[in-house]
N, C-alpha and C positions, 0 to 999 in steps of 0.2 A: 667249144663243147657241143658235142652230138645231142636232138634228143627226139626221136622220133617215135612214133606212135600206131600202132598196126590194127586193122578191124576185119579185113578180110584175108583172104589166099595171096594173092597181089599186092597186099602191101609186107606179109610175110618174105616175099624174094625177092624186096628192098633190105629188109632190117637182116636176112640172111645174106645175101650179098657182102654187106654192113660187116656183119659179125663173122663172116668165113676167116677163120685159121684163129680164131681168139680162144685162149688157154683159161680153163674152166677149172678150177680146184673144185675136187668133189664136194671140199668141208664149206664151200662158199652157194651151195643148192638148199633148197628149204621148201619144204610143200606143208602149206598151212590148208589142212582139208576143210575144216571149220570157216574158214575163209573161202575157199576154195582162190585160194592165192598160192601160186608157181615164183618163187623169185631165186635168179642166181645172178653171181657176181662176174664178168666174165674180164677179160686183160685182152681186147682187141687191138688189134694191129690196124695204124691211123693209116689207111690208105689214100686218106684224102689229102695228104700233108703235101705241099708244091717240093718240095725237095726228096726225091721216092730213093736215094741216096744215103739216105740219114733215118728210114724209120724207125716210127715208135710205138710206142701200146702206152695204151690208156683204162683206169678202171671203168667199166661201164655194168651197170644195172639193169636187167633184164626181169620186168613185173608183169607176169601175163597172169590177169584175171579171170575165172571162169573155169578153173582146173578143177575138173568135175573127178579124176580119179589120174594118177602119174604110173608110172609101169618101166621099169629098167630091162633093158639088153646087154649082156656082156660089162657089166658094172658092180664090183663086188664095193657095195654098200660102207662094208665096214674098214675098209680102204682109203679113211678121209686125207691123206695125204698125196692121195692118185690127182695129177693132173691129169686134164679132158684136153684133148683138142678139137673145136668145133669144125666139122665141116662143113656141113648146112642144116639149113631148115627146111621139112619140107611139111604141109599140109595135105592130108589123106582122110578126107570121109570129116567126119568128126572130131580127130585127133588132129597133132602137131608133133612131130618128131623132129629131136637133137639128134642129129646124125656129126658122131665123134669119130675120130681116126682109131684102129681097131677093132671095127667091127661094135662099137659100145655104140647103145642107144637110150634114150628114153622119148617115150612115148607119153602126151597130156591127153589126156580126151576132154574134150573141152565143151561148154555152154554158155551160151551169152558171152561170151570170150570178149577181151579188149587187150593189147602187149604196150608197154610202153618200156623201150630203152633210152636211157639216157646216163650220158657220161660225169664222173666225176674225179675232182681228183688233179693230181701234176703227172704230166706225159713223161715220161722214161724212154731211152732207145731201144728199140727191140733186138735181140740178140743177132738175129739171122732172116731173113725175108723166108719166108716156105715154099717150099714148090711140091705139085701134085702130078703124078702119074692120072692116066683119062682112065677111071675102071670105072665099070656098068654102076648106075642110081644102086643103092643098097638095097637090100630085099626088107620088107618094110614088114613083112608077116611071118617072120619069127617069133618062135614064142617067147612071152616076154612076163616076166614076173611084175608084184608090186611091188609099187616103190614104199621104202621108211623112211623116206627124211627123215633129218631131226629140224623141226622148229628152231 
């Protein structure tokens, strides 16, 4: 079981690395502003497994502290049965952006930030291993609405 811990940029394109191609159900997102707690549940694909033959996905927990305001791209809210597919993570300025497949984004702005993933749960086979066509970094300054989680 994964469980790694992020404080800067640099440890962010470990845990993005980590978590590329991992399936995000929208209804598993929660933005506690009062906290200023970001947590989602995500179903990553174990690239770490010695057998690359046979993979699997695992649930893994996604808690980054410090979410000072969330902001959606291309993510219709009330759609909680939409799965996400993660592509990456990238940090820009202030913020941290989930960058999903279809152009969907969300955007933390963040302070005093701290991210901690860690895995739990019984591993499953993954359906199909993903593969990516090489298109341009996403354009990160789109306009982008606020987010409503629900708690």
């Amino acid at each position: 079981m994964l469980k790694l811990k992020a404080k800067d940029a640099e440890d962010v394109q470990v845990i993005s690395a980590v978590l590329q191609d991992a399936i995000v159900p929208l209804c598993d997102i929660a933005w506690q502003p009062e906290e200023k707690n970001f947590v989602m549940v995500t179903q990553r694909l174990c690239r770490e497994a010695k057998d690359r033959r046979n993979l699997e996905r695992v649930c893994c927990a996604v808690n980054l502290r410090g979410a000072k305001s969330v902001q959606t791209y291309g993510i219709d809210l009330t759609d909680r049965k939409r799965m996400l597919d993660l592509l990456m993570m990238i940090i820009e300025g202030p913020a941290l952006h989930f960058v999903f497949a279809g152009d969907a984004q969300i955007r933390v702005k963040l302070e005093n930030w701290s991210m901690i993933i860690e895995d739990f749960g019984e591993t499953w086979p993954a359906a199909c291993e993903p593969c990516h066509d090489n298109k341009q970094l996403p354009d990160l300054t789109k306009p982008a609405k606020s987010a409503n989680f629900r708690a």
